[in-house]
VOKE-402025 format. One record per residue: residue number from 1; residue in three letters; x negated, y negated, z negated of N, C-alpha, C in turn. Coordinates in nm, 3 decimals. Layout:
REM VOKE-402025
  pos  code    neast   nnorth      nup   caeast  canorth     caup    ceast   cnorth      cup
  NUM   ALA        X        Y        Z        X        Y        Z        X        Y        Z
...
END
This chain:
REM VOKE-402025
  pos  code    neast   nnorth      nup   caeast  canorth     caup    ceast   cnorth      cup
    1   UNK   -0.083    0.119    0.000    0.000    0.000    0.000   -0.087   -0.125    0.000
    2   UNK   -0.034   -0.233    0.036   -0.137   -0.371    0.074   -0.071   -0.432   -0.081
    3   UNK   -0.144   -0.447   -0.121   -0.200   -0.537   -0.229   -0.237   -0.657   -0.263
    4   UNK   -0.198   -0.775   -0.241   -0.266   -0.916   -0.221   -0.186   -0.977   -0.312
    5   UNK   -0.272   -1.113   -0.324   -0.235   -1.249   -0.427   -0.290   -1.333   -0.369
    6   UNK   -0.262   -1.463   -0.394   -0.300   -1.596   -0.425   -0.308   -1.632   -0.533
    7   UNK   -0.360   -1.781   -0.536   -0.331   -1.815   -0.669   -0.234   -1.805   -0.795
    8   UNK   -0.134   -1.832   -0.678   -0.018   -1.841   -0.833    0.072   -1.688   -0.768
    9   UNK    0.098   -1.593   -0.687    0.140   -1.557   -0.598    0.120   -1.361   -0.607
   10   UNK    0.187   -1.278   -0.641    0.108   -1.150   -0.603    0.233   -1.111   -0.563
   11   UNK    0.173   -1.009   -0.467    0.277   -0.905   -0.419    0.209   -0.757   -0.333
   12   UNK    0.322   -0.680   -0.328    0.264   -0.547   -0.295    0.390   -0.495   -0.168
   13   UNK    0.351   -0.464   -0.052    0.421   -0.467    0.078    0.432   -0.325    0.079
   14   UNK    0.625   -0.332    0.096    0.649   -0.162    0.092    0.727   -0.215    0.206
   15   UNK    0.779   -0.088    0.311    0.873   -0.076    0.363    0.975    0.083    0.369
   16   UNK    1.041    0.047    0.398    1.176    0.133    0.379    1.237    0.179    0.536
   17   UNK    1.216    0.237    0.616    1.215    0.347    0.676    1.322    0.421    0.725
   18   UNK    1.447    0.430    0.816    1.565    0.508    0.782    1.590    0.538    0.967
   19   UNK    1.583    0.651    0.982    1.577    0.714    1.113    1.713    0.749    1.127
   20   UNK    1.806    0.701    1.227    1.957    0.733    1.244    2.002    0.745    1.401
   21   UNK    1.985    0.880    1.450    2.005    0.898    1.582    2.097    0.854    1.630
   22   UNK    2.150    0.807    1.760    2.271    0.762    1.825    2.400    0.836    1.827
   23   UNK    2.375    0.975    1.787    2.451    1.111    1.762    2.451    1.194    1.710
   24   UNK    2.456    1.161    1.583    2.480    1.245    1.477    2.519    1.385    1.478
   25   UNK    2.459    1.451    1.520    2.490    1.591    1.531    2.418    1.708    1.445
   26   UNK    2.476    1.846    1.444    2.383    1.956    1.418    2.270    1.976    1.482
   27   UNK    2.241    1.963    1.606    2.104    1.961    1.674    1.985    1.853    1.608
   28   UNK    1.987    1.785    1.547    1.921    1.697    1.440    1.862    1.792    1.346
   29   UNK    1.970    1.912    1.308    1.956    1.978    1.134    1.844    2.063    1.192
   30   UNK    1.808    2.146    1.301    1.729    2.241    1.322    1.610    2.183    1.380
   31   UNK    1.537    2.210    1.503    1.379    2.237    1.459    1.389    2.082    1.533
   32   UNK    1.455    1.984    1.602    1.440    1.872    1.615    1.421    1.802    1.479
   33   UNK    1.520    1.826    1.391    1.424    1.759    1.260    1.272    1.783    1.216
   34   UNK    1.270    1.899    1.259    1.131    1.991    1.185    1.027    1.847    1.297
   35   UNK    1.040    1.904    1.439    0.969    1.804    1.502    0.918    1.633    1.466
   36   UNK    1.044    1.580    1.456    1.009    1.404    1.401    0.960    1.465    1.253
   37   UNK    1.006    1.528    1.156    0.922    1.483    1.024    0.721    1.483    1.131
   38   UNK    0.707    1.582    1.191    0.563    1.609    1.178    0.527    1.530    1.313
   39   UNK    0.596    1.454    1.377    0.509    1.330    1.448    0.543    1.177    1.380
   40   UNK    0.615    1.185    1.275    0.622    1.051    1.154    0.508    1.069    1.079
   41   UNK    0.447    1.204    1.014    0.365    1.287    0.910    0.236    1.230    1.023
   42   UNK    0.234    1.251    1.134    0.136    1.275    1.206    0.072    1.123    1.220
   43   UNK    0.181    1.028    1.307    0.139    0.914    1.291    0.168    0.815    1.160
   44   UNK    0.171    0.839    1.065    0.120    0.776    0.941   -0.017    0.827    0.896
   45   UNK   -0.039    0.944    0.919   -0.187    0.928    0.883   -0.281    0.887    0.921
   46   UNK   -0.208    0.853    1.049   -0.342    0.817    1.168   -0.374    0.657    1.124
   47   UNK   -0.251    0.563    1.068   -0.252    0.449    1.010   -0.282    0.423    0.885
   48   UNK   -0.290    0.534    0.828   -0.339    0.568    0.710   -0.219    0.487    0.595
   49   UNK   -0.115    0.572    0.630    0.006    0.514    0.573    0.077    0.622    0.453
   50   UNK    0.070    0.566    0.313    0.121    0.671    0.274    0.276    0.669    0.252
   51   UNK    0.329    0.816    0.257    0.455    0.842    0.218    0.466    0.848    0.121
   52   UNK    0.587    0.791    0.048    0.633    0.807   -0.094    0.729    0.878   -0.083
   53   UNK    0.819    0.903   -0.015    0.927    0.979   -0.042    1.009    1.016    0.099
   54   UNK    1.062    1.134    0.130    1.109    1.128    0.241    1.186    1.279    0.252
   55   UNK    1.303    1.215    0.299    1.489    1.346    0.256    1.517    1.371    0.432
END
């Protein structure tokens, strides 16, 4: 997580994340989910981004 201050000023930069296909379907529940978790997994590490939590 980024970490910074100023003088009078601190803060810590999260973001929040929420993937919602155009069509909500069962084809989402099987290995198409399996797929996006592990190219989200894949490119966050490459940014060196960590996950905190993820349903």
């Amino acid at each position: 997580m980024d970490k910074n201050s100023l003088s009078h000023t601190k803060w810590e930069c999260k973001y929040h994340l929420v993937f919602a296909p155009k069509y909500r379907r069962q084809i989402v529940y099987g290995q198409i989910k399996q797929d996006v978790a592990n190219i989200l997994s894949m490119l966050c590490k490459r940014k060196g981004i960590e996950i905190i939590e993820a349903e």
